[in-house]
N, C-alpha and C positions, 0 to 999 in steps of 0.2 A: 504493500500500500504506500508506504511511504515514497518506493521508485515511482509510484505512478502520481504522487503528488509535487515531490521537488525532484528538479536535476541535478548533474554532477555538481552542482558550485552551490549546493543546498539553497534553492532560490525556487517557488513556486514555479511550475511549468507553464509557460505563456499561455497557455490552452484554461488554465485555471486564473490567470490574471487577468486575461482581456474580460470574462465575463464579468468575474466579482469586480472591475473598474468599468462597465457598461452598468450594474445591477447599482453600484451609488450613485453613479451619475443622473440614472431615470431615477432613483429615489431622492436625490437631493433636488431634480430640477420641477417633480413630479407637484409635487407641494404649491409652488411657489407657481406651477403656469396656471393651476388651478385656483389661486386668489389672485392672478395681475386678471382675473374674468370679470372683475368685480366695476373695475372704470380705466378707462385711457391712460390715468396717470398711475393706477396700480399695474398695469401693465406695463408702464414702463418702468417702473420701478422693480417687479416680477423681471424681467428681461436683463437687466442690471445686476440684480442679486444670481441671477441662471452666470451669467459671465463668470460672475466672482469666488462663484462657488464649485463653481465646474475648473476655472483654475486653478484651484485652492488645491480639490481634488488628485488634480492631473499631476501635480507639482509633487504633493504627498506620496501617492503611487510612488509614481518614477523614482522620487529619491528614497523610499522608505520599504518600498516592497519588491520594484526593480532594483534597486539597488545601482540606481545606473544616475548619466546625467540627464539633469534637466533641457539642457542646451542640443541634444540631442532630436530634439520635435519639433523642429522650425521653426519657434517664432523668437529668436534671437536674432540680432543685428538686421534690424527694421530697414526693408530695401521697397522706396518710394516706385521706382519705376515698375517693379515685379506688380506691385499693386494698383499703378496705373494702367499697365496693359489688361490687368485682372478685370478692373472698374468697367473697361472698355470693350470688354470682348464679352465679355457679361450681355450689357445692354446689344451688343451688336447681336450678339445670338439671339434675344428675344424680338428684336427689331427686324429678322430673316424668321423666326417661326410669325409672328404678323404679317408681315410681309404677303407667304404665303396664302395663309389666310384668307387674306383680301382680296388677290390676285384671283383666287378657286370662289369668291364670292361666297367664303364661308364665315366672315365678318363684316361687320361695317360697322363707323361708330355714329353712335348713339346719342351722345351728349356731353358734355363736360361737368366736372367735379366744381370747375372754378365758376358755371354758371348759376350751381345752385349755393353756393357757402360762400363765393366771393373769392376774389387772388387771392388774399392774405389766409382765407379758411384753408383754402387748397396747396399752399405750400407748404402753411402748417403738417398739414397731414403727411404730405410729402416727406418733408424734413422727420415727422414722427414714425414715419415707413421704413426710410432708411435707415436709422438707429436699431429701431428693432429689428432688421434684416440685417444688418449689418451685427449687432450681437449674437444673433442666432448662428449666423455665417463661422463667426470667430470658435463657440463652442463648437459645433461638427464638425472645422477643420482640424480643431485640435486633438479633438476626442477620436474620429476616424481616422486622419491622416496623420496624425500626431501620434498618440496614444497606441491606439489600435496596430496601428499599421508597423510603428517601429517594434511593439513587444512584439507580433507576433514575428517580423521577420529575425527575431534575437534566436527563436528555435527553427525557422523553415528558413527557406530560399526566398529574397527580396519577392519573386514573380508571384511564389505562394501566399504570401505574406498581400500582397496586392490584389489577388484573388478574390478571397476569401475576406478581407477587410472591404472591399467593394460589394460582394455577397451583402454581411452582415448590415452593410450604409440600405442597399436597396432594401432588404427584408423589413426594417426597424421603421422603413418612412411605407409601408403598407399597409392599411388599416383594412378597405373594404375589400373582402374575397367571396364577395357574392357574383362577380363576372370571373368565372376563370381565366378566359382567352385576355379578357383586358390586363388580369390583375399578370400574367406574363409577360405580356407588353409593356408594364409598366415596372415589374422588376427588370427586364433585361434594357430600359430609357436609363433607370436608374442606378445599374451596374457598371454602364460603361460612362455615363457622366461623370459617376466616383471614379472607374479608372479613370478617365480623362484628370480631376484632380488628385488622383495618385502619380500622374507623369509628371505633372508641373510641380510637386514634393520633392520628384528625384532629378528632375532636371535644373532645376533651380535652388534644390537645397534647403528650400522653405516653404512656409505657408502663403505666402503673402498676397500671390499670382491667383490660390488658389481663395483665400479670403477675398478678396477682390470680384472675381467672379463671381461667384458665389452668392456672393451681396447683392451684385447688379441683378444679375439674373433672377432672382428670385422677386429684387425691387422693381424692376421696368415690368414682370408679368405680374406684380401684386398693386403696386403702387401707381404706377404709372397707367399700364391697360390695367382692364380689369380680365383678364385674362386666365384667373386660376379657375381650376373646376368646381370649385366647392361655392365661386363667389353667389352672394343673393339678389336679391332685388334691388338692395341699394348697389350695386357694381363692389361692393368693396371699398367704397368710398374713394376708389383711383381717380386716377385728375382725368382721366381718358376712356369714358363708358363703352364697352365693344359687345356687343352683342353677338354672338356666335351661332352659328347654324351646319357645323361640322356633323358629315354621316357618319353612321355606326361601321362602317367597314366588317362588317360583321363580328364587333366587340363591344357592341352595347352604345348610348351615349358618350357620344366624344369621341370614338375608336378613332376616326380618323386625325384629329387634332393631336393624338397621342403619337399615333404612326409618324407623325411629322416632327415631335416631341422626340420619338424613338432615333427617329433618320439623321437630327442634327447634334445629339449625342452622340451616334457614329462617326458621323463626318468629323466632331469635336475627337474624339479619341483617335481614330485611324488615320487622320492628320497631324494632329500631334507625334502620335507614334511613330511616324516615317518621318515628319521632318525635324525630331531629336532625337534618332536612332544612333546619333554616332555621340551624342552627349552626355548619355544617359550609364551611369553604375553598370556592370555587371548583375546579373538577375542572378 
């Protein structure tokens, strides 16, 4: 029992660390997104305390039970540019899934955020979008790409270690499995998006590129369109109301918005992948 619990250097075996450092993370963040439910400004302040606590975390782990350094999970020595291309390929990617969109006549917009709350209402929101998306960005990169990704390649091969940490990113952001065919469509969009931010980890050595994107991307389809699946009646309150009318492709509502979702997380990884194939670690 004990071989199957620690290794040679008496250190818990990654297989037992990545979950018990996954199992506090949802227990520390779990609390806290369940009362920011409460008003706008408890949720920012829920989102802030998720930051703080998930580093708190991350930090403890790695030095107290990996036994390893901290400096080791990319977000040391803060590289502006990594994060400006990040910011920017973010929004470019959700600006080419609209794009689409529009062009198939599967959106059109609808109205503006700043027609009904005013410029100053509608930036606010803006401004309060990106904080939030940008702190949620910072915890998952560090938790999957960071965390994740480095314990488990401390026991396997970098490529396994990148696999498998991509797996566990896509499985944890799937909630509904009442469409089979969609909900695989939707792990394999979200498999290769995390690969796609596991290359920019090892090509660049950090989070930053991959914080960056991350942010946008999630900001331009939440804040900006209203573009998520889950949005209501009010759009989400995004500054840019779109109204959507994407076929099922035979995967239920949305199947085909997803498909295009699927196709430019492709393009984003299998891109990347060939054009930093000679910059990139050994696997």
């Amino acid at each position: 029992m004990r071989r199957v619990l620690l290794g040679p250097d008496h250190r818990l075996r990654s297989w037992w660390r990545v979950p018990a450092y996954l199992a506090v993370v949802l227990a520390t963040a779990a609390p806290l997104g369940v009362w920011g439910q409460r008003s706008p400004g408890a949720n920012l302040a829920a989102h802030t305390g998720v930051l703080v606590l998930v580093l708190a975390v991350t930090y403890l782990f790695r030095r107290h039970v990996d036994r390893r350094s901290w400096c080791d999970l990319g977000l040391t020595g803060f590289r502006l540019r990594h994060l400006l291309v990040g910011l920017s390929g973010g929004a470019l990617a959700v600006l080419a899934f609209f794009s689409v969109m529009w062009a198939a006549g599967w959106a059109e917009i609808s109205g503006t955020e700043a027609a009904e709350r005013g410029l100053v209402g509608a930036v606010g929101l803006l401004a309060a979008g990106f904080y939030l998306l940008a702190t949620s960005a910072v915890v998952q990169e560090v938790a999957f790409r960071g965390y994740v990704l480095q314990t488990l390649a401390d026991g396997w091969s970098m490529r396994g270690a990148a696999i498998i940490s991509s797996v566990i990113f896509a499985v944890l952001h799937v909630s509904d499995l009442s469409r089979p065919l969609f909900t695989l469509v939707l792990l394999a969009d979200l498999t290769l998006m995390a690969g796609f931010f596991v290359l920019t980890r090892l090509t660049t050595g950090a989070l930053w590129l991959a914080i960056g994107f991350h942010t946008t991307w999630n900001w331009t389809m939440d804040s900006v369109f209203s573009l998520d699946t889950d949005v209501g009646a009010d759009y989400g309150d995004a500054l840019i109301h779109i109204r959507t009318s994407a076929p099922s492709a035979g995967l239920g509502p949305g199947g085909a918005a997803e498909l295009i979702y699927l196709t430019i997380s492709a393009l984003l990884f299998t891109g990347y992948l060939i054009a930093t194939r000679r910059g990139r670690p050994a696997a």
